[in-house]
C-alpha positions as CSV (number, residue, x, y, z in Angstrom):
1,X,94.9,124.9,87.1
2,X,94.3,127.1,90.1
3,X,90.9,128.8,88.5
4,X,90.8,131.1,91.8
5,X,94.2,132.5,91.7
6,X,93.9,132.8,87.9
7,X,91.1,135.2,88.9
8,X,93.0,137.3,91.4
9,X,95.7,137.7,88.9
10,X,93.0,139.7,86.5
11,X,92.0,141.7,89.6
12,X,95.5,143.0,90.0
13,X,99.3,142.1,91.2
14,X,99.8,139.8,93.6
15,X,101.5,140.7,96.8
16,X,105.0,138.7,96.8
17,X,104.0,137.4,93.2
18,X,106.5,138.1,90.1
19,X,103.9,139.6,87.8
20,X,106.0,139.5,84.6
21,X,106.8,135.7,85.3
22,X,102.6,135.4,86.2
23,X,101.7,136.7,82.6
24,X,104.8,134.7,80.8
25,X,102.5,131.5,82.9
26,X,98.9,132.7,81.6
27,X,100.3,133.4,78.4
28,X,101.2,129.5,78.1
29,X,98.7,128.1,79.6
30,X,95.6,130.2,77.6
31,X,97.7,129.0,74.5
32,X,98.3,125.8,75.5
33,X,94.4,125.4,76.5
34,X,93.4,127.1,72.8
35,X,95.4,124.7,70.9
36,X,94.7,121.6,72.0
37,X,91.0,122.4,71.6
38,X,91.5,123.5,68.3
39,X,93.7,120.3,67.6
40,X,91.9,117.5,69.2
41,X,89.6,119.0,71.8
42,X,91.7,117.6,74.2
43,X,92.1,120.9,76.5
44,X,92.3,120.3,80.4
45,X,90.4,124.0,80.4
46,X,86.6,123.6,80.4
47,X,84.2,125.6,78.0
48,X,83.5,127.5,81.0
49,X,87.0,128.1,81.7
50,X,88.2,129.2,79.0
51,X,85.9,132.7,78.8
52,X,87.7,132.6,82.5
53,X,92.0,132.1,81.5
54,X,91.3,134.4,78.2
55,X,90.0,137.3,80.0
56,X,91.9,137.3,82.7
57,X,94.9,137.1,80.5
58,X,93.9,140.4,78.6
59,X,93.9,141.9,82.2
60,X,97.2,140.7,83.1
61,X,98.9,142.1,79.4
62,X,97.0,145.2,79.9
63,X,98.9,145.9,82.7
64,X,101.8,145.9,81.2
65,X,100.7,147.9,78.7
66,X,100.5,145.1,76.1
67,X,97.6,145.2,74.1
68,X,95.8,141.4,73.3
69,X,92.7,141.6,71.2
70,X,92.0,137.8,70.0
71,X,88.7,137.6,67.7
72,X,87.2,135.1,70.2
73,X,86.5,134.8,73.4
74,X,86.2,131.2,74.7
75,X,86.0,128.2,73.0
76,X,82.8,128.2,71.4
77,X,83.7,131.4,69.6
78,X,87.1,130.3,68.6
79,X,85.7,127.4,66.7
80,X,83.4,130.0,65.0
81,X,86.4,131.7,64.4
82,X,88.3,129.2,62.8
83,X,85.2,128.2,60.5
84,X,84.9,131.6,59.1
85,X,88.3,131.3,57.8
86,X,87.9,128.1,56.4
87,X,90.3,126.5,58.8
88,X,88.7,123.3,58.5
89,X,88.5,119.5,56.6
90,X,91.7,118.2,55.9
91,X,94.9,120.4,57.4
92,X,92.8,122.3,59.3
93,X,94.5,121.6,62.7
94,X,97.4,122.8,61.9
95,X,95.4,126.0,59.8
96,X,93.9,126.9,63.8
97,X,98.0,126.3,65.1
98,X,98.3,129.0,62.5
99,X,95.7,131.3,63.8
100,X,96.9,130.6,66.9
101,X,100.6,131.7,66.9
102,X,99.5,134.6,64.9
103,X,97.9,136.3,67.8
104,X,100.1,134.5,70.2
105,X,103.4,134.8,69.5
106,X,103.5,138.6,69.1
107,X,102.7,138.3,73.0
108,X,105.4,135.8,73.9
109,X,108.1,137.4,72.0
110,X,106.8,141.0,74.0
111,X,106.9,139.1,77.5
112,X,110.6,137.6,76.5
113,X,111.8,141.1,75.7
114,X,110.7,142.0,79.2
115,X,112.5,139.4,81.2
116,X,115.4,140.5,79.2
117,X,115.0,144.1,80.2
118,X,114.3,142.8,83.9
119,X,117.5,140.5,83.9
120,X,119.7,143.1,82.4
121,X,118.6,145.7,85.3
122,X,118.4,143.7,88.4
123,X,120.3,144.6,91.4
124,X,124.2,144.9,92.2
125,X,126.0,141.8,93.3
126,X,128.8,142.2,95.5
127,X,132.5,141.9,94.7
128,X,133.0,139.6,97.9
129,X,132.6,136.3,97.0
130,X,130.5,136.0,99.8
131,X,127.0,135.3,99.2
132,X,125.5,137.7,101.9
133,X,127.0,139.6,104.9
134,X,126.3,137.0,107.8
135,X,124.7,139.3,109.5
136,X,121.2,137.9,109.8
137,X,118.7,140.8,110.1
138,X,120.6,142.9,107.4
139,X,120.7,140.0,104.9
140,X,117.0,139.2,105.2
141,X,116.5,143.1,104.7
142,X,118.1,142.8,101.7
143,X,116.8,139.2,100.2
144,X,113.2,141.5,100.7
145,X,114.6,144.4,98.7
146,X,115.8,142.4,95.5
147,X,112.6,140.4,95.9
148,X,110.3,143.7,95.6
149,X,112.5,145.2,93.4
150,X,111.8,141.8,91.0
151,X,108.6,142.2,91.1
152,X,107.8,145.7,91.0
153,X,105.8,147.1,88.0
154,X,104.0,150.5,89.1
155,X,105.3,153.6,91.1
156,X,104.1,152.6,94.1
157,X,106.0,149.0,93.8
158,X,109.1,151.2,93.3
159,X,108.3,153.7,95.8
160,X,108.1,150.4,98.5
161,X,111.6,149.8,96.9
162,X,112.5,153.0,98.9
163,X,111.0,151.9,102.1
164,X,113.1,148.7,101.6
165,X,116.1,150.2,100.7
166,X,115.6,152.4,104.2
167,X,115.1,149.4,106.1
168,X,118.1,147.6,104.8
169,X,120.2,150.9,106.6
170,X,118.2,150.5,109.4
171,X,119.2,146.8,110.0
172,X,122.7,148.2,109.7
173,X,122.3,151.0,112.0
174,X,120.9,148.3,114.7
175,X,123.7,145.9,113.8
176,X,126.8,147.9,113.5
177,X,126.2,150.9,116.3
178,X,127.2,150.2,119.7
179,X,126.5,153.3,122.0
180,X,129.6,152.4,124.4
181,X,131.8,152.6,121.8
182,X,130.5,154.7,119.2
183,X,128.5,157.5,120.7
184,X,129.8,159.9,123.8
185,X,128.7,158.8,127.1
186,X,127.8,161.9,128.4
187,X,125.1,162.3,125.2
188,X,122.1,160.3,124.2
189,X,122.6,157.9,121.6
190,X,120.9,158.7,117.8
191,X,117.8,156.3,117.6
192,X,117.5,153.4,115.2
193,X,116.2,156.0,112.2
194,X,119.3,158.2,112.5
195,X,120.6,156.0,110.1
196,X,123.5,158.4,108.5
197,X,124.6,159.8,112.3
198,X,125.1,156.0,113.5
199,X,126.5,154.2,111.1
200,X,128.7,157.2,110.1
201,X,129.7,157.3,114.2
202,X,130.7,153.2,113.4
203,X,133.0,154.4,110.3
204,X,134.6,157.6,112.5
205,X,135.5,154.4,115.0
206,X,136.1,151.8,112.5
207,X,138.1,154.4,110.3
208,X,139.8,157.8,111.7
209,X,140.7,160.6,109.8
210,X,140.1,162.9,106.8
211,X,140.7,160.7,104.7
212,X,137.9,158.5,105.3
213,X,135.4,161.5,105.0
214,X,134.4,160.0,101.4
215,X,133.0,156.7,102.7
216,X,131.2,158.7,105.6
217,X,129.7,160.8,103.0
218,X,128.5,157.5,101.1
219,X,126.6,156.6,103.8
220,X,124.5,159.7,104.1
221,X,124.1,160.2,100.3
222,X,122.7,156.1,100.2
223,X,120.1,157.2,103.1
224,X,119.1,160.6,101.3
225,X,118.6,159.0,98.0
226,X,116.7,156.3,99.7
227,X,114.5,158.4,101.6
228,X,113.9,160.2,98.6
229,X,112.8,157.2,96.6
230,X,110.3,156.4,99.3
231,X,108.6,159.4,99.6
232,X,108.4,160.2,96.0
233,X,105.3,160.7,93.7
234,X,107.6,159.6,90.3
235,X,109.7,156.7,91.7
236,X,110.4,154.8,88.4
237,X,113.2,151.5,88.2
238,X,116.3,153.7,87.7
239,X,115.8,155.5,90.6
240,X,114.4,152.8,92.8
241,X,117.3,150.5,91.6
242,X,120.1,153.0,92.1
243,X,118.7,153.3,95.9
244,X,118.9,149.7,95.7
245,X,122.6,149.4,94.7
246,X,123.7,152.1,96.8
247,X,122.6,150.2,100.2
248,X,123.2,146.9,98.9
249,X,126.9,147.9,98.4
250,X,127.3,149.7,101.3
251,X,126.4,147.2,103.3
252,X,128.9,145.2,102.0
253,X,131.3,148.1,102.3
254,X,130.3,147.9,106.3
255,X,130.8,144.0,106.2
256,X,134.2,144.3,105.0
257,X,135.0,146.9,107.2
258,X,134.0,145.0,110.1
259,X,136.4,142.1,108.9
């Protein structure tokens, strides 16, 4: 048991962390820990511990607005606990496995219902059966998108979504635009940013005509709605994940395009 990261968890999310999969972990090791005291007082957890793991999982819950309110709060209290509800003599173990999963398994089955909810919105896979684009600045872009977008939580998670999502069409601008064929000599090239202006110059190349204005327009609707995501004070997981989809695809769009 990592005691120290156990009490960073309680202080808040950690950066890079899955928080969802952090408090599915806590929640199994703070039962696990409970139950084996209260079966053969066999825990790994210490006494001192275990005021530790309990508290710092009601911190974790809380966060995602889960409410845990056990009528103990380490070990020492538990057993008192248990006593005061006769949970004792002969059968008692499996009376405290009882008390237990009654304040326990509320929170695992609230937890599983998350991941469910999580799963069912991740990001967009591509049609191509390739697994990324080969291009290797854009695809490591994008592995940081979905892995932010896992673990987001709060608005500013999802708002960092948008600043992902904004460098994902920047590491297409940088890998698709080439100023000697894309941009008029005579006229300074667009910088890096200008994400709509050069990849839409790559399309006008890659694609002439009117009847290509639709996937010219895709590109500057994905880099609005992206922007937009970043800078706002409300970015929930729609929004953040519809800014997600929309560059994830068109980057695929681009790849295919290229081929």
């Amino acid at each position: 048991m990592n005691l120290d990261l156990i009490k960073n968890l309680a202080r808040g999310p950690l950066a890079g962390d899955d928080d969802l999969e952090s408090a599915m972990s806590l929640t199994r090791l703070v039962r696990d820990a409970y139950t084996s005291f209260g079966t053969d007082r066999s825990a790994d957890v210490e006494p001192e511990e275990s005021r530790i793991i309990l508290r710092a999982l009601t911190m974790v819950l809380e966060r995602r607005g889960i409410t845990f309110e056990p009528p103990w709060r380490d070990y020492n209290s538990f057993k008192s606990h248990w006593v005061s509800l006769g949970a004792t003599n002969t059968g008692g173990w499996q009376a405290r496995r009882d008390i237990i999963g009654h304040h326990f398994d509320p929170i695992s089955e609230a937890l599983e219902k998350a991941e469910d909810a999580q799963i069912r919105s991740d990001l967009v896979e591509p049609v191509s059966p390739h697994a990324n684009t080969g291009w290797a600045r854009v695809d490591t872009e994008i592995a940081g998108l979905r892995q932010r977008f896992r673990t987001a939580t709060a608005m500013q998670d999802y708002r960092d979504c948008g600043n992902r999502s904004v460098a994902v069409l920047e590491a297409l601008s940088a890998t698709v635009f080439d100023p000697t064929k894309h941009w008029t000599a005579d006229e300074k090239p667009p910088p890096v940013d200008k994400t709509d202006l050069r990849i839409g110059a790559y399309i006008t190349e890659r694609m002439r005509g009117r009847e290509n204005e639709e996937l010219r327009g895709l590109v500057k609707k994905a880099s609005a709605l992206a922007h937009k995501v970043k800078h706002s004070p409300n970015a929930d997981r729609v929004n953040a994940g519809i800014a997600a989809d929309a560059v994830i695809l068109l980057a695929n769009m681009l790849r295919r395009l290229a081929e």
